[in-house]
N, C-alpha and C positions, 0 to 999 in steps of 0.2 A: 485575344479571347476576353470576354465579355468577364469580370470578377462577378462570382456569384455569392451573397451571403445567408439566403435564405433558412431555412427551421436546419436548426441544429442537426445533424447527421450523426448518431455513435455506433462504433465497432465495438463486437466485444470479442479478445481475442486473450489467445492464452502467454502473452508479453513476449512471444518469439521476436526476434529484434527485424530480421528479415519479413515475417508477414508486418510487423507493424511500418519498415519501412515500405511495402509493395502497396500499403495502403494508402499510407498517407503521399506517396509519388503520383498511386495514380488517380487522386484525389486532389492533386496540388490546386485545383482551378477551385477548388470549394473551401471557402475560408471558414464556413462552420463546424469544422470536423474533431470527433474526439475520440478518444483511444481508451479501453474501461478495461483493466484485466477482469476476466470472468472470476465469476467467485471461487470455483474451484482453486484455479493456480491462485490465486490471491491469499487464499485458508494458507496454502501448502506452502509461499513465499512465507508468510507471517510466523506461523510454526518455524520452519526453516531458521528464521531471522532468530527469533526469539529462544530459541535452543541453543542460539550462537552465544548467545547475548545472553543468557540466565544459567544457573544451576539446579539443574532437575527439572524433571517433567512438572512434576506438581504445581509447582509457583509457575513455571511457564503457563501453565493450562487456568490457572487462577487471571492469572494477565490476559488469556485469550477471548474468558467468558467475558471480559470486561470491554474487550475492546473490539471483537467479530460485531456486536449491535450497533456499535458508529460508527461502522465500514458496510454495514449490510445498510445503512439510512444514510449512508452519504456525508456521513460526518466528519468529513476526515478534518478537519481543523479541530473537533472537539478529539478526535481520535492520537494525533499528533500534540494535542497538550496532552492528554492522557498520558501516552508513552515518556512524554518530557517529566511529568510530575511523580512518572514512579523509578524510572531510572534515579532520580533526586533522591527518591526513597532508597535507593539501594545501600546503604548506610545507617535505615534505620530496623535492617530486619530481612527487605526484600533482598535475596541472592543471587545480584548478577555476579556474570565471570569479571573477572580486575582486569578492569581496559577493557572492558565491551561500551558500546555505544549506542545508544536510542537511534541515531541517524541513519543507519541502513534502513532501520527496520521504520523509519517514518516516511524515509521515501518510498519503501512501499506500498505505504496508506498513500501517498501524492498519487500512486498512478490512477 
């Protein structure tokens, strides 16, 4: 079968492991394919993560207003220093849990 690369193709799907594998299977012949959690699960992952990862709602939701705008524009490399530069801060004020980690919560932003 002929490798096709043509214009980009994107899914947007709610990160279920099973739909995103039946997609990209029966897609394997199209190398331009990409995988976009919809916004929705993406808010809800984020929140999720970030509840793991901080103490109290309030500073969570303070980090959310900050970081939903370079997730909703595609920012996810300025979004992911973001999350790196305030985890850093967590020592100077900002309340995460002791031993929480920015890295779940950035491969988030990766998907």
């Amino acid at each position: 079968m002929k490798e096709t690369r043509g214009d980009p193709l994107q899914f947007f799907t709610d990160g279920h492991k099973v739909l995103n594998e039946t997609i990209l299977k029966w897609f394997i012949w199209y190398k331009n394919i990409g995988l976009i959690l919809d916004w929705f699960h993406l808010e809800k992952k984020c929140k999720k993560q970030l509840s793991l990862a901080m103490k109290g709602r309030v500073v969570r939701n303070q980090i959310l207003d900050k970081l939903m705008p370079l997730l909703w524009y595609g920012l996810t490399d300025n979004a992911i220093s973001f999350l790196i530069v305030s985890s850093r801060q967590k020592h100077n004020g900002i309340s995460w849990v002791k031993g929480a980690s920015v890295f779940p919560i950035a491969q988030v932003a990766k998907l």
